[in-house]
C-alpha positions in Angstrom: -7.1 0.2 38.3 -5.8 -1.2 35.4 -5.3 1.2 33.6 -3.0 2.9 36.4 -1.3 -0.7 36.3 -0.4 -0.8 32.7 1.1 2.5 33.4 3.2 2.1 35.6 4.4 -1.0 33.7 5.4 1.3 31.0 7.1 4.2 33.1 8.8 1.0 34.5 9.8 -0.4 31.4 11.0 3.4 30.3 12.7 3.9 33.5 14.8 0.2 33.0 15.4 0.6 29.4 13.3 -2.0 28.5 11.0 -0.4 26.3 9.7 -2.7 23.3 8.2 -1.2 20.4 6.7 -3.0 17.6 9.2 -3.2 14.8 6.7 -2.2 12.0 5.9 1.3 14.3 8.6 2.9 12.4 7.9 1.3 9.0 6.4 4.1 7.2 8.6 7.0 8.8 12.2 4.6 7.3 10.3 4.2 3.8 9.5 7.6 3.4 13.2 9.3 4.7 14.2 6.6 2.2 12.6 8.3 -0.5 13.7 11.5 0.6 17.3 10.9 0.7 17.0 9.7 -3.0 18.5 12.3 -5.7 15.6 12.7 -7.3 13.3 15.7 -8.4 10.4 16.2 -6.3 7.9 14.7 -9.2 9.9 11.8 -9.4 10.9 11.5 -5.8 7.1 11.4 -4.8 6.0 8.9 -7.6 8.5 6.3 -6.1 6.9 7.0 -2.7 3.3 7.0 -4.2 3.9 3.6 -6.3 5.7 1.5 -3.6 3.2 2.4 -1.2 0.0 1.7 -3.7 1.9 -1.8 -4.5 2.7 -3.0 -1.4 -0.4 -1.9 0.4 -2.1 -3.7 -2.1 0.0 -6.5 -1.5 -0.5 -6.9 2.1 -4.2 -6.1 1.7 -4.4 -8.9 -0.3 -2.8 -11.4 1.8 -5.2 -10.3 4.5 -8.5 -10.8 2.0 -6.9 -14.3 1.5 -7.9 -15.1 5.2 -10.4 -12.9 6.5 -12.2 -13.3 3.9 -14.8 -15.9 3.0 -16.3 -14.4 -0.4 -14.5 -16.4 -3.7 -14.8 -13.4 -6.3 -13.3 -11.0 -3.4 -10.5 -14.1 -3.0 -10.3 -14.5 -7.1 -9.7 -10.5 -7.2 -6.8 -10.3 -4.3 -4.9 -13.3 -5.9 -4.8 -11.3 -8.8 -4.0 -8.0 -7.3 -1.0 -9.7 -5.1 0.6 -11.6 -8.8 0.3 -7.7 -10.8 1.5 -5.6 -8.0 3.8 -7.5 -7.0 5.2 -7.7 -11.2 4.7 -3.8 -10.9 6.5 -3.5 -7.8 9.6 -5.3 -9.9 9.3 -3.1 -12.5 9.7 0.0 -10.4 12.7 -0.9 -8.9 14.4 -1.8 -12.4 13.1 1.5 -13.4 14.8 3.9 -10.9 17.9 4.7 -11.4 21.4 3.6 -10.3 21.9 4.8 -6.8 17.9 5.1 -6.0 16.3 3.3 -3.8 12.7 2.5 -3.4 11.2 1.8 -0.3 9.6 -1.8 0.5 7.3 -3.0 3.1 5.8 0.7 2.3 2.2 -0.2 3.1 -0.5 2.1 4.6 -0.8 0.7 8.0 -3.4 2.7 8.7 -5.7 1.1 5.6 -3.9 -2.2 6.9 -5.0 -2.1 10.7 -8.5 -0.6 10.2 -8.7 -4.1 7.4 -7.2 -6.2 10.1 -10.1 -6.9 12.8 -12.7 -7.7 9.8 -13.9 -11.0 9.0 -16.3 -11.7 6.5 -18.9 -9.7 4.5 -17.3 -6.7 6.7 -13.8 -7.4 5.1 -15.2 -7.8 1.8 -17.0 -4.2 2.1 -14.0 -2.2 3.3 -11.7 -4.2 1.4 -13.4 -3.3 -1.8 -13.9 0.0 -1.2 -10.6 1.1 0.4 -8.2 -0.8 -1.3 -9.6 -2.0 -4.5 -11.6 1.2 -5.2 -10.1 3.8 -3.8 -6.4 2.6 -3.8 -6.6 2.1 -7.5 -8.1 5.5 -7.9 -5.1 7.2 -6.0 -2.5 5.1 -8.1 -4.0 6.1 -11.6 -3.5 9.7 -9.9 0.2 8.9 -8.5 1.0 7.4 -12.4 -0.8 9.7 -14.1 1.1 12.7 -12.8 4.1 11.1 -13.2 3.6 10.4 -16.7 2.8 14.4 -16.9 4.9 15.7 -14.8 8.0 13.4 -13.9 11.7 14.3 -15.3 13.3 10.8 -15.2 13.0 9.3 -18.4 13.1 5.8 -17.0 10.8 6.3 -14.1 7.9 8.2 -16.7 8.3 4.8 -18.7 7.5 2.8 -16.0 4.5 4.9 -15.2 3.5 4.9 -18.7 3.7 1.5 -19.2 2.2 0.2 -15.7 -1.2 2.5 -16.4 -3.0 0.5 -18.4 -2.6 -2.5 -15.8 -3.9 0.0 -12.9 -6.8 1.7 -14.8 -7.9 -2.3 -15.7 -7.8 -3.3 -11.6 -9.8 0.3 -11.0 -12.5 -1.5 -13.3 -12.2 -4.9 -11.8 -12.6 -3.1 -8.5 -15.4 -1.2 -9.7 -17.2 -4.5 -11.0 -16.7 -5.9 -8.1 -18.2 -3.3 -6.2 -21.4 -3.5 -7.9 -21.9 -7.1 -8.0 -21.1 -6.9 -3.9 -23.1 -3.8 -3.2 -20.1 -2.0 -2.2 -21.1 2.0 -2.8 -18.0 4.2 -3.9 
């Protein structure tokens, strides 16, 4: 019965025109037709997606792991990724050119919601091993083939120069992992 109830709310709502719909439902669709609409080549065009995604996923990840979790070296590791990603996150946008812009508040809210319910030892797990190991190992991929493969002299620069500081969280992530029992 309540289930038929909280339909007919909605068709309600529909039928009035007062729908509401969260305002981050749409988030990821308006970063990634940002992307798309800038002049860019392909390479280029999906490094600027890839990298303000990794970063600000990372980012918001963090913030999460600063409450739900309990575990100091997991806390010790998110205050670091927020200060980095955010300083690479600065350095992308002063790296795309004049007329490009890249997308913010780009997170994965998929890797964001599925983080969001855990507390605890839970957190730390899936934490570590989504966004800390696994995110890291996308980015160096993202970077990496923009380094090799990117046109825009400014934006391979940027990639070139920001590797080093991803390939070192990829290790800190993968330290972490082991001293937490994390499996990759």
């Amino acid at each position: 019965m309540k289930h038929n109830l909280r339909n007919i709310s909605i068709i309600g709502a529909l039928v009035s025109g007062t729908c509401f719909i969260p305002s981050g439902a749409f988030a990821q669709t308006e970063a990634a037709s940002t992307t798309a609409a800038n002049p860019l080549p392909t390479a280029d065009r999906d490094f600027v997606q890839a990298a303000s995604m990794s970063s600000s996923t990372e980012i918001d990840a963090s913030k999460l792991a600063m409450s739900n979790s309990s575990d100091k070296d997991v806390k010790s590791f998110a205050r670091h990724m927020m200060i980095d990603h955010t300083k690479l996150s600065a350095q992308l946008k002063m790296a795309a050119p004049h007329g490009v812009e890249v997308p913010k508040d780009n997170s994965d809210t998929a890797v964001l919601d599925s983080l969001r319910p855990l507390k605890g030892p839970d957190f730390d797990k899936a934490y570590i091993a989504k966004v800390g190991v696994d995110g890291h190992k996308q980015a160096i991929a993202a970077f990496e083939k923009e380094v090799s493969d990117g046109q825009n002299a400014s934006l391979k620069k940027a990639a070139q120069k920001a590797l080093p500081t991803i390939k070192e969280h990829y290790a800190m992530a993968q330290q972490l992992a082991s001293k937490k029992g994390v499996s990759e």
